[in-house]
C-alpha positions as CSV (number, residue, x, y, z in Angstrom):
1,X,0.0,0.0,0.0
2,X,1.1,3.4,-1.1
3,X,1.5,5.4,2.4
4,X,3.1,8.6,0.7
5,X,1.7,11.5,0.0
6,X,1.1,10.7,-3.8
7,X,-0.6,7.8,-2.4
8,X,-2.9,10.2,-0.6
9,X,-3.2,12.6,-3.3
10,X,-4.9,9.1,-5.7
11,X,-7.3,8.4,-3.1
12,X,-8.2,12.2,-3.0
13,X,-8.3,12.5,-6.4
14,X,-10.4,9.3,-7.2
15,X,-13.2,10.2,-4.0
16,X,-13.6,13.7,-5.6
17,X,-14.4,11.6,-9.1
18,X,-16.4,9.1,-7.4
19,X,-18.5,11.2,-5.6
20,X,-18.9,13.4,-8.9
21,X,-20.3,10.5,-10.7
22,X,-22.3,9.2,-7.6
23,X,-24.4,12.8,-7.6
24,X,-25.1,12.7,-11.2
25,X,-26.1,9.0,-11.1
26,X,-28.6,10.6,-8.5
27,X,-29.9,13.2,-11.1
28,X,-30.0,10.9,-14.2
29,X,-31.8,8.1,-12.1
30,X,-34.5,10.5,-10.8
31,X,-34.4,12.1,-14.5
32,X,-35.4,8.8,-16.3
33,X,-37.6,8.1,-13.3
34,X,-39.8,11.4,-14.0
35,X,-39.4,10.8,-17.8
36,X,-40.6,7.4,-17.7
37,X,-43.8,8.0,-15.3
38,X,-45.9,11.2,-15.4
39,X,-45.2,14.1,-13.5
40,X,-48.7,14.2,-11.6
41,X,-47.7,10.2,-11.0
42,X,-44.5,11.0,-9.2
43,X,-45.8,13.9,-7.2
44,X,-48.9,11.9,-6.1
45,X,-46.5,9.1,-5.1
46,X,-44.3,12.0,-3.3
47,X,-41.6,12.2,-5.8
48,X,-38.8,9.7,-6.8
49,X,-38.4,7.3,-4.2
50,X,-35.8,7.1,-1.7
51,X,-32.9,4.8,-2.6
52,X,-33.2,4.8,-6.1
53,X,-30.3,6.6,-7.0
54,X,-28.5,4.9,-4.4
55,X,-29.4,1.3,-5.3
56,X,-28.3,2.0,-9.1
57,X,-24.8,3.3,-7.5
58,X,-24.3,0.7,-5.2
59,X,-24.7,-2.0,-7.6
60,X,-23.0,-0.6,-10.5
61,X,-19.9,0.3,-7.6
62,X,-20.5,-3.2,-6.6
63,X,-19.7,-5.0,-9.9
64,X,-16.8,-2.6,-10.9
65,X,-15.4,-3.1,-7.4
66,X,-15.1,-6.9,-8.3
67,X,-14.0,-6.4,-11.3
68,X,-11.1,-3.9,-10.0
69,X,-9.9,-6.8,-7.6
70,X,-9.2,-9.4,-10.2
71,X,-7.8,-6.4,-13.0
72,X,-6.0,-3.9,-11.2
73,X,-2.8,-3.7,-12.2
74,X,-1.1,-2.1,-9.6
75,X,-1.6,-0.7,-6.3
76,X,-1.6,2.8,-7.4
77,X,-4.6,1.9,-9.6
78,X,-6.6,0.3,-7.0
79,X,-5.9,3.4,-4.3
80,X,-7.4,5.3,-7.3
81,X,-10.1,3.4,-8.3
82,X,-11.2,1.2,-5.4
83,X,-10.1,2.9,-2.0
84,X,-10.8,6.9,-4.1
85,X,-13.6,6.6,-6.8
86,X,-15.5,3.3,-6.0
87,X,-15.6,4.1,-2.0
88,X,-17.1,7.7,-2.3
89,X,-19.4,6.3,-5.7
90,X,-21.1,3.9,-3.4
91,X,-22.4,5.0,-0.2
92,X,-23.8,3.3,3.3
93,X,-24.3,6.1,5.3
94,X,-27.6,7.5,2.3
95,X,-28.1,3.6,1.8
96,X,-29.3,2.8,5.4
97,X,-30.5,6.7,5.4
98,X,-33.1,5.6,2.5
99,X,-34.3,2.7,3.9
100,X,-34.8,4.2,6.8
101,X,-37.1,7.2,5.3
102,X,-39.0,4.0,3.3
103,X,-40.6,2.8,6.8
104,X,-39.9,-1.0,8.4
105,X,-41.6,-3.0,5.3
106,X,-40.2,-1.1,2.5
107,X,-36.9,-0.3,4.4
108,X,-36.2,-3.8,5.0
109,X,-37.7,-5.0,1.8
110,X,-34.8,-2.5,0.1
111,X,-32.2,-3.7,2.6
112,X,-32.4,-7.7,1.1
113,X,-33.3,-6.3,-1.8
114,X,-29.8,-4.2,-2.5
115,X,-27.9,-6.4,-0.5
116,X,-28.8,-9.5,-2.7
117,X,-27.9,-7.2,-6.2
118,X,-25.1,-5.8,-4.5
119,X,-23.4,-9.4,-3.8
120,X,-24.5,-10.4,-7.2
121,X,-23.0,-7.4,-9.5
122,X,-19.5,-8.0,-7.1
123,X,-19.4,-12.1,-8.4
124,X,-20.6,-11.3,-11.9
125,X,-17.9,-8.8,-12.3
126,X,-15.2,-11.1,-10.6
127,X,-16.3,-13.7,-13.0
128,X,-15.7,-11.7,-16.0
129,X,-12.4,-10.0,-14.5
130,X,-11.2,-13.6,-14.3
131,X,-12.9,-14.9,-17.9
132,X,-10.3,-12.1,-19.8
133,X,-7.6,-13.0,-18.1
């Protein structure tokens, strides 16, 4: 692991990217979510729901994250990538926040729900890291 300041300077670098592309994977899910439903639909249902941005995050982070660990091809790359980018794209803290704001059934429904695509995306993307090799 690279301790030095460089080192430092890739995971700060990559978080600022990460959590770049986490907000506007917040906007274009809640975008495509208005789009796709009508606009009295949405506000009758009180908007986009919690977690939906988060859930599309999570999983995409999920897969690239197991795809990083069998690719990577250096440390440097995964202090970018996984420890910067990937750890400020997906998020816990707005993840438990969300199902919290969904109530006990929803919430927990959301929980196994993201849980169970999160695990899959991370094997599917270690299997096809490992099928290029």
């Amino acid at each position: 692991m690279d301790r030095t300041p460089y080192g430092f300077l890739l995971v700060a670098a990559g978080g600022f990217l990460g959590a770049v592309a986490r907000h506007a994977v917040d906007a274009g899910v809640a975008g495509v979510l208005t789009a796709a439903s009508s606009g009295d639909r949405l506000i009758a249902l009180g908007g986009v729901p919690p977690g939906a941005g988060t859930l599309v995050a999570n999983v995409v982070g999920s897969f690239a994250l197991g795809l990083l660990l069998t690719r990577a091809s250096s440390d440097r790359v995964r202090l970018l990538v996984g420890t910067g980018a990937l750890s400020s794209f997906t998020t816990y803290s707005t993840f438990v926040a969300d199902a919290v704001a969904l109530g006990t059934t929803a919430g927990a429904g959301y929980v196994a729900g993201s849980y169970a695509a999160g695990f899959a995306a991370a094997a599917l993307g270690l299997a096809v890291g490992r099928r290029r090799r």
